[in-house]
Each structure stands twice: as C-alpha cells, then as structure tokens.
N, C-alpha and C positions, 0 to 999 in steps of 0.2 A: 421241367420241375426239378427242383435241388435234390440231392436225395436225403439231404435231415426233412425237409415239407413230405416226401415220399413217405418218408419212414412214420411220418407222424401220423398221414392220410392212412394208410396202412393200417397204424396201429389202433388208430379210433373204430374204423369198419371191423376191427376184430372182436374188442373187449369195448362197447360202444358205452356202457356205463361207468368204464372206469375213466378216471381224468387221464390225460398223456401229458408230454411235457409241461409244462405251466406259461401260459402267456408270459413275455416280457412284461416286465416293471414298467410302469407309464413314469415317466417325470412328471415331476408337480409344479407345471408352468406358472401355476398364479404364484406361487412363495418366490418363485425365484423374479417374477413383474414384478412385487409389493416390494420385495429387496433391492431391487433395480429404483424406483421410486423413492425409495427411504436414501439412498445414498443421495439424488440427485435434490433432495430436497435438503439434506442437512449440507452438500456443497453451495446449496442457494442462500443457504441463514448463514454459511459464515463468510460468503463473499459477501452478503448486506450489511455484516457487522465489520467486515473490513472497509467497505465504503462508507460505514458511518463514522468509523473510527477517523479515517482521511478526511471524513467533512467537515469534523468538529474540531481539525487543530489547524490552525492559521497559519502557520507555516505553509502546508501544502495547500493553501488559498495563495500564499503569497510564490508560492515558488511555480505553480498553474498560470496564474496570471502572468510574472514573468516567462514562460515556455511559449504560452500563448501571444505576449506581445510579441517573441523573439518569430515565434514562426508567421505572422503578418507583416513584422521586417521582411522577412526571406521572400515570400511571396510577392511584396512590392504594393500589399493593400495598408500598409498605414504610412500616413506620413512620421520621418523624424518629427520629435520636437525642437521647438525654437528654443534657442540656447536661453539658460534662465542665470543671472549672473547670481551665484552664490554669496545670501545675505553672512553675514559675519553673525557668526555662533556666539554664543555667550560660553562655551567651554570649545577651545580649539586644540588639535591634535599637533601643532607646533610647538616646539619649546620654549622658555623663555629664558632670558639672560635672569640669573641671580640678583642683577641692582634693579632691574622693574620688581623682583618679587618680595627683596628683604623688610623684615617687618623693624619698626621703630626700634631703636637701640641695637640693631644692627643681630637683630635675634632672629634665631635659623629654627625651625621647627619641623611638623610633619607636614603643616599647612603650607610652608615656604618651600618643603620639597614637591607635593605637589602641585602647588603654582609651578613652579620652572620647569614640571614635568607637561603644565598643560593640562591638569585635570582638575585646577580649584582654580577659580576668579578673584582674584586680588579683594577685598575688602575691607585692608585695616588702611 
C-alpha cells in the first residue's frame, strides 16, 4: 500500500465523519465522444460538398474519363482506336496566304486579317 492510500486509510478510521482528501475529478467522457462526433461529421458534409462540387463541373468529367481511358491503355484492357481521318474544319488553325483572303478592291480589314490568321471563313 502507498503511503498517500495509507495516509488516507488512516486518516478516515480516525475522524470517520469528516471527508479526507477529495476523490479525483472524473472526466466527462460523453462531451469529449459528442465532440469526437461533431468533428467527424462536419469532415463528412464538407468532403460531400467537395465531391459535389467535382460532379457538377465538366471539366473534371472530362479530365476522369481521359485518366480512366489512359490507365485501361496501360493495363492493356482497351483497344487503340482505328485511325479516323480528320474531316476538314470549317475554321482551321493554319494560315493563309493574303491573295486567298483579300477582299474586292483590294481592301485589307479586321476581317482579312483574320482570314489569313485562320480564324474567319472567307465569305465575300
């Protein structure tokens, strides 16, 4: 036996009415669960509003689906696709010569600079 328990044992058989030391403080385990609880639940609503937020922009639909074909490459479960010959654009990223693009009377414009840049379709 310790002799602070000795001392205590002691001192109770002497003066048995009076209190002696004071029991230790109990901790108050449920506040500290409900607290435990309360965090793990507000880390759940905002990981769900981070996954909703990623659901609902198309980007990360389109950048998923590309990750996801790339690692079924890797893997060796999709086939490549059969080469598809590239239809001719109606706006193409090539440039053009100045005498495809000049407009009648020999007049240069914003229109004539984007045709020979590639980014407007001849029309006059």
């Amino acid at each position: 036996m310790a002799e602070k328990d000795r001392d205590w044992y002691w001192q109770n058989l002497k003066n048995p009415g009076q209190p002696g030391e004071p029991p230790p403080r109990r901790r108050q385990w449920y506040l500290r669960r409900a607290f435990k609880h309360l965090l793990q639940l507000a880390l759940l609503v905002a990981l769900a509003i981070g996954a909703g937020a990623l659901w609902q922009n198309p980007a990360s639909h389109q950048w998923g689906e590309a990750r996801w074909h790339a690692l079924l490459g890797r893997l060796g479960l999709e086939r490549p696709a059969d080469k598809v010959t590239a239809q001719p654009m109606k706006y193409t990223d090539s440039s053009r010569s100045l005498a495809e693009c000049i407009k009648p009377g020999n007049l240069i414009d914003d229109e004539v600079r984007a045709c020979v840049k590639g980014q407007r379709v001849k029309t006059w």
